[in-house]
Biopython code that builds the backbone (N, CA, C, O; Angstrom):
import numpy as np
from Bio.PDB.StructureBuilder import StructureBuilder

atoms = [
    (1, "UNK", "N", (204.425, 38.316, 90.689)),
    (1, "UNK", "CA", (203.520, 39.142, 91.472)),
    (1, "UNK", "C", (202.234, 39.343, 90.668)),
    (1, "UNK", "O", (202.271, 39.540, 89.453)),
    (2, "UNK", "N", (201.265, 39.297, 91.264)),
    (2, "UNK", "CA", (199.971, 39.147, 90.829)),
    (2, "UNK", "C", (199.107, 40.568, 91.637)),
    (2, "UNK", "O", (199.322, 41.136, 92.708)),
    (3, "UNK", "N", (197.932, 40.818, 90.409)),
    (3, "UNK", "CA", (197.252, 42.001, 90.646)),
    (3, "UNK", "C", (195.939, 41.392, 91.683)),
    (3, "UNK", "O", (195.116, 40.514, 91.426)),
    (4, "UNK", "N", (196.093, 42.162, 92.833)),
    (4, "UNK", "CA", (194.845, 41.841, 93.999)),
    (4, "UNK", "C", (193.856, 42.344, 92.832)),
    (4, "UNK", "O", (194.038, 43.254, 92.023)),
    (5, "UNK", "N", (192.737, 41.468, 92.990)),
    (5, "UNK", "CA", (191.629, 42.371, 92.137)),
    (5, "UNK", "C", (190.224, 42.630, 92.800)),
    (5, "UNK", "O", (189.197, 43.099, 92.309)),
    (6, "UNK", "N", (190.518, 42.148, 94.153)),
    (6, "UNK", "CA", (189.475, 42.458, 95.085)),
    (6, "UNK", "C", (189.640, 44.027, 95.484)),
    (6, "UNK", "O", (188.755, 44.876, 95.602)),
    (7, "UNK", "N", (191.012, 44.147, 95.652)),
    (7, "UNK", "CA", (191.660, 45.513, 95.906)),
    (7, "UNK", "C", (191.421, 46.356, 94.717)),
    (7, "UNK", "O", (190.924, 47.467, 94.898)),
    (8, "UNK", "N", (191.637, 46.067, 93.840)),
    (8, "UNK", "CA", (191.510, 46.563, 91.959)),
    (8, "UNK", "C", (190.106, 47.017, 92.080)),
    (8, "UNK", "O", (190.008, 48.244, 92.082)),
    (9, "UNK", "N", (188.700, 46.196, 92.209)),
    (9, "UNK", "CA", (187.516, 46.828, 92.521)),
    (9, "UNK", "C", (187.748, 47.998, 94.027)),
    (9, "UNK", "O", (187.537, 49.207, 93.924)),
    (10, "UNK", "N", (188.038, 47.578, 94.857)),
    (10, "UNK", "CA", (187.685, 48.758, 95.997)),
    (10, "UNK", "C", (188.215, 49.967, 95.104)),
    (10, "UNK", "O", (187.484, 50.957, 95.092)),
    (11, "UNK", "N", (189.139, 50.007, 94.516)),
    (11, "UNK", "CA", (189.811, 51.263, 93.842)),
    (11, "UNK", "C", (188.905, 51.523, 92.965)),
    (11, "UNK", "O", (188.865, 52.737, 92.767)),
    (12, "UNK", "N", (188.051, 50.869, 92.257)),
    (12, "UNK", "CA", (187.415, 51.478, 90.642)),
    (12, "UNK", "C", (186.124, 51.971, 91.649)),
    (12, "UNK", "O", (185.630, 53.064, 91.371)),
    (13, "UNK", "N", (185.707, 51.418, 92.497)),
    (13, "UNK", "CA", (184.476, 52.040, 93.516)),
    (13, "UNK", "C", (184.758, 53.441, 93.864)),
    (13, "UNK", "O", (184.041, 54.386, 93.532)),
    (14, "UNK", "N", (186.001, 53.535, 94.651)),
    (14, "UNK", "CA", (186.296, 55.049, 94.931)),
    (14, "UNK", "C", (186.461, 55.674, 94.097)),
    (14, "UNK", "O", (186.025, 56.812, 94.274)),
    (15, "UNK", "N", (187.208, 55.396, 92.583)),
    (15, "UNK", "CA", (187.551, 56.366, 91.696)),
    (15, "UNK", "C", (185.584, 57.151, 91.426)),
    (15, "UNK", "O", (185.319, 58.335, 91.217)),
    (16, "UNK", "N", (184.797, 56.231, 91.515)),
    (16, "UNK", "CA", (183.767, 56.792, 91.481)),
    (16, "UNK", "C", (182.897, 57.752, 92.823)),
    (16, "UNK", "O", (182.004, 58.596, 92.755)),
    (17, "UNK", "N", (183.300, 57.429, 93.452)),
    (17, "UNK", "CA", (183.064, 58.472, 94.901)),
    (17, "UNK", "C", (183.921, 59.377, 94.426)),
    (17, "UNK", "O", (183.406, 60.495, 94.440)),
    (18, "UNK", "N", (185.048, 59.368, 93.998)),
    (18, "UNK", "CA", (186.107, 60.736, 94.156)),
    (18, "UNK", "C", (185.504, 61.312, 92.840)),
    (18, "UNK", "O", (185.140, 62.439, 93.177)),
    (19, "UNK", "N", (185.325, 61.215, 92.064)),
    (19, "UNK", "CA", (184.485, 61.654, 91.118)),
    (19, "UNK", "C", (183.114, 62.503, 91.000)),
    (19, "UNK", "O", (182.864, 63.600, 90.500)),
    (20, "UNK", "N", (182.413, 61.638, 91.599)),
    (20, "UNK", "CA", (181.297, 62.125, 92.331)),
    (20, "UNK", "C", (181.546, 63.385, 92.677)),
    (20, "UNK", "O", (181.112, 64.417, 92.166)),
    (21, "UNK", "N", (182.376, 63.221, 93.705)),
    (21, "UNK", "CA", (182.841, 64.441, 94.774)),
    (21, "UNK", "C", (183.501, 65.336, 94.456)),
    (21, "UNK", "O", (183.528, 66.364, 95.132)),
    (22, "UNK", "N", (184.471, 65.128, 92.936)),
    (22, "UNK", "CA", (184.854, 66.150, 92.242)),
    (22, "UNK", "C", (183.651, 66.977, 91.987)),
    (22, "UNK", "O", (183.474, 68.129, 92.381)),
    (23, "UNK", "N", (182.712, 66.130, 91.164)),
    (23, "UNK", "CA", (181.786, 67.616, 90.353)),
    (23, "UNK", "C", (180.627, 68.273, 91.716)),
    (23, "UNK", "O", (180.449, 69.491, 91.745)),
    (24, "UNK", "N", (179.896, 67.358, 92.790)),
    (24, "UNK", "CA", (179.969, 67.844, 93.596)),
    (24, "UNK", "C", (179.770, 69.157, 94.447)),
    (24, "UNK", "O", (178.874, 69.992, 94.570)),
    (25, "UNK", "N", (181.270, 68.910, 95.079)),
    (25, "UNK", "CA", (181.866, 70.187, 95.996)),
    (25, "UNK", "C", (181.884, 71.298, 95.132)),
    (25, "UNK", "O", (181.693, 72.299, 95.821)),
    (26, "UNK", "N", (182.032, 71.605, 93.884)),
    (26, "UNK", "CA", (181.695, 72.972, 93.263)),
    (26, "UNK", "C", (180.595, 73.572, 92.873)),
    (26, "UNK", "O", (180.268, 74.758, 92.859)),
    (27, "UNK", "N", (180.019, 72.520, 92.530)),
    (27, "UNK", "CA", (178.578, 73.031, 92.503)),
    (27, "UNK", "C", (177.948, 73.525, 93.779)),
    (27, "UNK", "O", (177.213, 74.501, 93.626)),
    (28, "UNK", "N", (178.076, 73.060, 95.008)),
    (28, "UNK", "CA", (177.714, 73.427, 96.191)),
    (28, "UNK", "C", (178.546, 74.770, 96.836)),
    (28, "UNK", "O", (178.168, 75.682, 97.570)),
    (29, "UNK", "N", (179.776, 74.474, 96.249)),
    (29, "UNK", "CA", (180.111, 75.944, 96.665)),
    (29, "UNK", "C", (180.112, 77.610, 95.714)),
    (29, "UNK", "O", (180.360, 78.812, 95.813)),
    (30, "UNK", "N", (179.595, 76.459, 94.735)),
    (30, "UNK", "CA", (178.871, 77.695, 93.597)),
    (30, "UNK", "C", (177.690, 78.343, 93.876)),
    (30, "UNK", "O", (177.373, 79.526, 94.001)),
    (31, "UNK", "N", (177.193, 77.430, 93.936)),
    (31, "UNK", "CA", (175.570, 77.767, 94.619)),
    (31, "UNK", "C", (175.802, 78.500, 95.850)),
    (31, "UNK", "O", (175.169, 79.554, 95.900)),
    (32, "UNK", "N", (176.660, 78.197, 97.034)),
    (32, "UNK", "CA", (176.749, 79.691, 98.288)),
    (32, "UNK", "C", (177.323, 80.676, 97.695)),
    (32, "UNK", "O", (177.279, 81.680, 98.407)),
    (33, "UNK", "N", (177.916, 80.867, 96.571)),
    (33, "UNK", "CA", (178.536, 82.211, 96.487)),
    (33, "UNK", "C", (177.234, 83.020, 95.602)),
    (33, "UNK", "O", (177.123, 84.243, 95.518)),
    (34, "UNK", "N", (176.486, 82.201, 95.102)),
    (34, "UNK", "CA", (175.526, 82.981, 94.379)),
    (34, "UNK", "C", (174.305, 83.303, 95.220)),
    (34, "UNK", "O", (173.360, 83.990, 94.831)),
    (35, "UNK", "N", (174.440, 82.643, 96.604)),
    (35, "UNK", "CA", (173.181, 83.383, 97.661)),
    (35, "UNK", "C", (173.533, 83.679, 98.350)),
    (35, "UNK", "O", (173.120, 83.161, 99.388)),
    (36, "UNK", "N", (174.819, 84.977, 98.516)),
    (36, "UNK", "CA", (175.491, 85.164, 99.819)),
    (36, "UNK", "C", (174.362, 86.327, 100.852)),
    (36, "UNK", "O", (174.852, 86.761, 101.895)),
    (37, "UNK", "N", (173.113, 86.691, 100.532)),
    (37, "UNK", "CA", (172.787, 87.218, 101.215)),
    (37, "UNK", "C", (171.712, 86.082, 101.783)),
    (37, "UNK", "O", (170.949, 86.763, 102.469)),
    (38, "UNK", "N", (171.289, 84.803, 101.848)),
    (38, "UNK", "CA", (170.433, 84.097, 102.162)),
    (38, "UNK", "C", (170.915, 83.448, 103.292)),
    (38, "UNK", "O", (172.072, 83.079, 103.089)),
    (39, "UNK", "N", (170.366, 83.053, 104.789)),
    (39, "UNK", "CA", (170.662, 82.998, 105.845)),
    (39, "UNK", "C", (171.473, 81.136, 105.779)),
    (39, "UNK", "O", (171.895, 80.571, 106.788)),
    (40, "UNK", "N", (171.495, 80.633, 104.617)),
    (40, "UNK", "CA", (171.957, 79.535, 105.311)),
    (40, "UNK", "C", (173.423, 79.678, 104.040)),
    (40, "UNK", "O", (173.864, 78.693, 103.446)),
    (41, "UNK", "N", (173.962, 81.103, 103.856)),
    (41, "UNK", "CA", (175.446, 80.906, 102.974)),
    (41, "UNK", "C", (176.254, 80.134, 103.781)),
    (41, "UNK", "O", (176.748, 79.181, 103.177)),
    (42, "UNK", "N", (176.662, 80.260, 105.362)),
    (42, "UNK", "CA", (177.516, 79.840, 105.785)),
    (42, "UNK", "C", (177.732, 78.271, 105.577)),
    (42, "UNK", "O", (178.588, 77.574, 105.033)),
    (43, "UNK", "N", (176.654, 78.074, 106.210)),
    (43, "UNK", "CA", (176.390, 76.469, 106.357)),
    (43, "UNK", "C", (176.675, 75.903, 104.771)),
    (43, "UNK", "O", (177.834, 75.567, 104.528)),
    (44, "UNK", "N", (175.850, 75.807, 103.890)),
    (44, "UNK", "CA", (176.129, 75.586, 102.457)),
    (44, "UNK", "C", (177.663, 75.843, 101.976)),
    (44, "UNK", "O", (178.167, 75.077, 101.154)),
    (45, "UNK", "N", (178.490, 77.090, 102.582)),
    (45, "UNK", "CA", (179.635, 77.302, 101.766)),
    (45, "UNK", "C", (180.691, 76.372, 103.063)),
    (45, "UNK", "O", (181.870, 76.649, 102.841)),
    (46, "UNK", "N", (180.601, 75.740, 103.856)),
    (46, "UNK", "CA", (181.044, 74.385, 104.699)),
    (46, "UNK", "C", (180.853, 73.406, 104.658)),
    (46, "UNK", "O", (181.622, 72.522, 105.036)),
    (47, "UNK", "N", (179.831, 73.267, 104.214)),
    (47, "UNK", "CA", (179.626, 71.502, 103.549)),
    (47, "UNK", "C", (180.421, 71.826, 102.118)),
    (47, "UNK", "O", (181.390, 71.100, 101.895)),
    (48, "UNK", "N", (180.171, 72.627, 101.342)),
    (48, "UNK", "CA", (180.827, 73.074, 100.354)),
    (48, "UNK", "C", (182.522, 72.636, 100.271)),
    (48, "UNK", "O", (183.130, 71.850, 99.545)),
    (49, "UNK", "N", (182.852, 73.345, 101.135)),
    (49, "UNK", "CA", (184.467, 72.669, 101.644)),
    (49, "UNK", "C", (185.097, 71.599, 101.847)),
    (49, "UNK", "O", (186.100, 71.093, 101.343)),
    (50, "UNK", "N", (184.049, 71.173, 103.030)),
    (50, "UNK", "CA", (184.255, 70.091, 103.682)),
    (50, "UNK", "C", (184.402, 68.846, 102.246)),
    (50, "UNK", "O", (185.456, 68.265, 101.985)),
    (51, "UNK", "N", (183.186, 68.670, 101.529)),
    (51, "UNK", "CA", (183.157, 67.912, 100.354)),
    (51, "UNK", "C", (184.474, 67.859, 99.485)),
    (51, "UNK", "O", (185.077, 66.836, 99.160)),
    (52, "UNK", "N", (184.833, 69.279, 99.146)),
    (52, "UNK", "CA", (186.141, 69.545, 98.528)),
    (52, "UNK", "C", (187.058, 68.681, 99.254)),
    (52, "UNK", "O", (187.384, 67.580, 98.811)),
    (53, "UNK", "N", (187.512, 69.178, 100.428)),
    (53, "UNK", "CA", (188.334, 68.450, 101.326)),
    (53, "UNK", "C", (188.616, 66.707, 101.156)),
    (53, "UNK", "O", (189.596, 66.041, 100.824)),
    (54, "UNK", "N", (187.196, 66.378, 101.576)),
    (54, "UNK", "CA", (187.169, 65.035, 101.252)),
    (54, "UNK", "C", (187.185, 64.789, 99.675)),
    (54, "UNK", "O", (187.437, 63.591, 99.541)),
    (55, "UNK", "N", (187.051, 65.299, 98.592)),
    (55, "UNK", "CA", (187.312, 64.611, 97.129)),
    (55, "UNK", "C", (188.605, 64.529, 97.202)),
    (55, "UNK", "O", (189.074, 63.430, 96.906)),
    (56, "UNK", "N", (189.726, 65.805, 97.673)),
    (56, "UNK", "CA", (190.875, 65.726, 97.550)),
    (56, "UNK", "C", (191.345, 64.263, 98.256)),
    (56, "UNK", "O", (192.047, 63.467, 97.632)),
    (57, "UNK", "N", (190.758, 63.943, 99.966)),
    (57, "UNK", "CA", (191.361, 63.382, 100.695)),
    (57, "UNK", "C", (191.157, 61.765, 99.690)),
    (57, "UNK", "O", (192.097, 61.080, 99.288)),
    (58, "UNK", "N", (190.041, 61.546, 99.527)),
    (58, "UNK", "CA", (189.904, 60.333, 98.779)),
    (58, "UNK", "C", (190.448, 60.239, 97.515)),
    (58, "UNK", "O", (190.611, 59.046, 97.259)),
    (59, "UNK", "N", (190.796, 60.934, 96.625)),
    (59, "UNK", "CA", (191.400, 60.911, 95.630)),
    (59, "UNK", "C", (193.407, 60.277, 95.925)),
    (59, "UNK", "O", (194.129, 59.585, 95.208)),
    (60, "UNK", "N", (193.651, 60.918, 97.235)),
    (60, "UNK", "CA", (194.936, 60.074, 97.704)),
    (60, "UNK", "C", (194.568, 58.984, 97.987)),
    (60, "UNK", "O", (195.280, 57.990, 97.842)),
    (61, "UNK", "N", (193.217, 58.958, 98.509)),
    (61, "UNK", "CA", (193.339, 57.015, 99.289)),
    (61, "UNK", "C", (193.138, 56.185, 97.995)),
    (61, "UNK", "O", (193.804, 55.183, 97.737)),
    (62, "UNK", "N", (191.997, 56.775, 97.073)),
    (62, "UNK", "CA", (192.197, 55.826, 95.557)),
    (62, "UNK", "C", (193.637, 55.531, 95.361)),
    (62, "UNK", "O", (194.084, 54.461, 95.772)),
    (63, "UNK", "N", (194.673, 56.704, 94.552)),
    (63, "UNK", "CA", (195.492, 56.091, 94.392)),
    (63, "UNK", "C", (196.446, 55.373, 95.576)),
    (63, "UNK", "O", (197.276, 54.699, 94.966)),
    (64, "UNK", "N", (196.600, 55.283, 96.623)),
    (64, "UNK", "CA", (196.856, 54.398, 97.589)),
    (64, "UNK", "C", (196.597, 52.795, 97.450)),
    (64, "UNK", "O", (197.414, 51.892, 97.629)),
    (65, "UNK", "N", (194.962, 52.683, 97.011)),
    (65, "UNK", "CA", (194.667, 51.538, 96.655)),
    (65, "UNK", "C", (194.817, 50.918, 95.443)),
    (65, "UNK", "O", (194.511, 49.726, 95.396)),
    (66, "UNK", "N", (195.223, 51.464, 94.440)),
    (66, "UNK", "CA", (195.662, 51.292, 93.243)),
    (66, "UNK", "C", (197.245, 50.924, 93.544)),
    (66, "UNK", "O", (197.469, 49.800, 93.095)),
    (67, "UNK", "N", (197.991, 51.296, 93.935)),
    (67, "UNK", "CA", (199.252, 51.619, 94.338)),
    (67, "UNK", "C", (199.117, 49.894, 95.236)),
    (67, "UNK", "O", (199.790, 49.027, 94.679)),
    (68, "UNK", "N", (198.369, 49.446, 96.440)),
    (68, "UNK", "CA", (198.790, 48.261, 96.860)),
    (68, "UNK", "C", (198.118, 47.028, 95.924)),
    (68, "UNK", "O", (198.178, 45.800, 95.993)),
    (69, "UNK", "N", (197.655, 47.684, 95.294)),
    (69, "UNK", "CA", (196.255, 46.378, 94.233)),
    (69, "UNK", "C", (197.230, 46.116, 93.166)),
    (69, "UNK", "O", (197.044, 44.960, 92.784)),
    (70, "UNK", "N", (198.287, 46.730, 92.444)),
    (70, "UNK", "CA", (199.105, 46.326, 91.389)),
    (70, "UNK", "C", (200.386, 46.273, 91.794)),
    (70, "UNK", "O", (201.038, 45.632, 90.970)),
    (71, "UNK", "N", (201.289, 46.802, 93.033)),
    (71, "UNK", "CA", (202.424, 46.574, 93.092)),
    (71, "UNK", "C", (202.320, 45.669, 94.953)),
    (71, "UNK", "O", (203.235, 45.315, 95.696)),
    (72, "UNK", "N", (201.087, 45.593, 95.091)),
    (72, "UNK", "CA", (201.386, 44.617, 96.606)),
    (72, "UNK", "C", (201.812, 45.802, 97.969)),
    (72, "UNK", "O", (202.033, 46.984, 97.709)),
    (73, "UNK", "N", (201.862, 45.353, 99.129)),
    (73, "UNK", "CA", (201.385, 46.042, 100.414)),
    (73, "UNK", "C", (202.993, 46.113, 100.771)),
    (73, "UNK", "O", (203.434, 44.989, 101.011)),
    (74, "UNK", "N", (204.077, 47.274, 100.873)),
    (74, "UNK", "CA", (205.144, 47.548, 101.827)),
    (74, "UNK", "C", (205.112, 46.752, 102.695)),
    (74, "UNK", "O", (204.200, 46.869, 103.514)),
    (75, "UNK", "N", (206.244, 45.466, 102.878)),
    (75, "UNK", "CA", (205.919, 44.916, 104.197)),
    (75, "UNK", "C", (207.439, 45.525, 105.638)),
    (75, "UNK", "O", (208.665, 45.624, 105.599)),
    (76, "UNK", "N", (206.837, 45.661, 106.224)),
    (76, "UNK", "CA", (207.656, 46.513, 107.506)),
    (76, "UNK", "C", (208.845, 45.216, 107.624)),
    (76, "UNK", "O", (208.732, 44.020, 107.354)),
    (77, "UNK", "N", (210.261, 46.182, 108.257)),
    (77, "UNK", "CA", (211.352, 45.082, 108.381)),
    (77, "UNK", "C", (210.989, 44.511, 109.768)),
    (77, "UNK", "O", (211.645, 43.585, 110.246)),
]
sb = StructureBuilder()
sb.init_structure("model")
sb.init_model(0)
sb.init_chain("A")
sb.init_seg("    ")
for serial, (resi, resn, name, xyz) in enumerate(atoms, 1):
    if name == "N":
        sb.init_residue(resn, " ", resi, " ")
    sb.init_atom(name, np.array(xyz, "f"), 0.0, 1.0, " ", f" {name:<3s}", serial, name[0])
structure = sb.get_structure()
């Protein structure tokens, strides 16, 4: 069994989006908690989330793709 390494890059790409998106989503939701009286907290502390949300969500699909790039794709019976 051999390592996909086309798959091996899509994974080292996201590890850098999920990364990204780690440091990110806190800074943005740092920044709404420190202007909670300024008319756009809401909005800022929801993208804020939302970002979080997605670092978490992509951080499963990285390792997902890591996971079929070195051990190969579950094939259904």
């Amino acid at each position: 069994m051999h390592t996909d390494k086309k798959l091996l890059v899509k994974g080292l790409k996201f590890v850098g989006y999920t990364v990204a998106l780690m440091f990110l989503a806190p800074v943005v939701i740092s920044q709404a908690f420190k202007n909670e009286e300024h008319p756009a907290y809401i909005p800022v502390l929801v993208i804020g989330i939302l970002l979080a949300v997605v670092a978490i969500s992509f951080g499963f699909y990285t390792i997902k793709i890591f996971m079929d790039a070195l051990f190969g794709k579950k094939k259904k019976l």
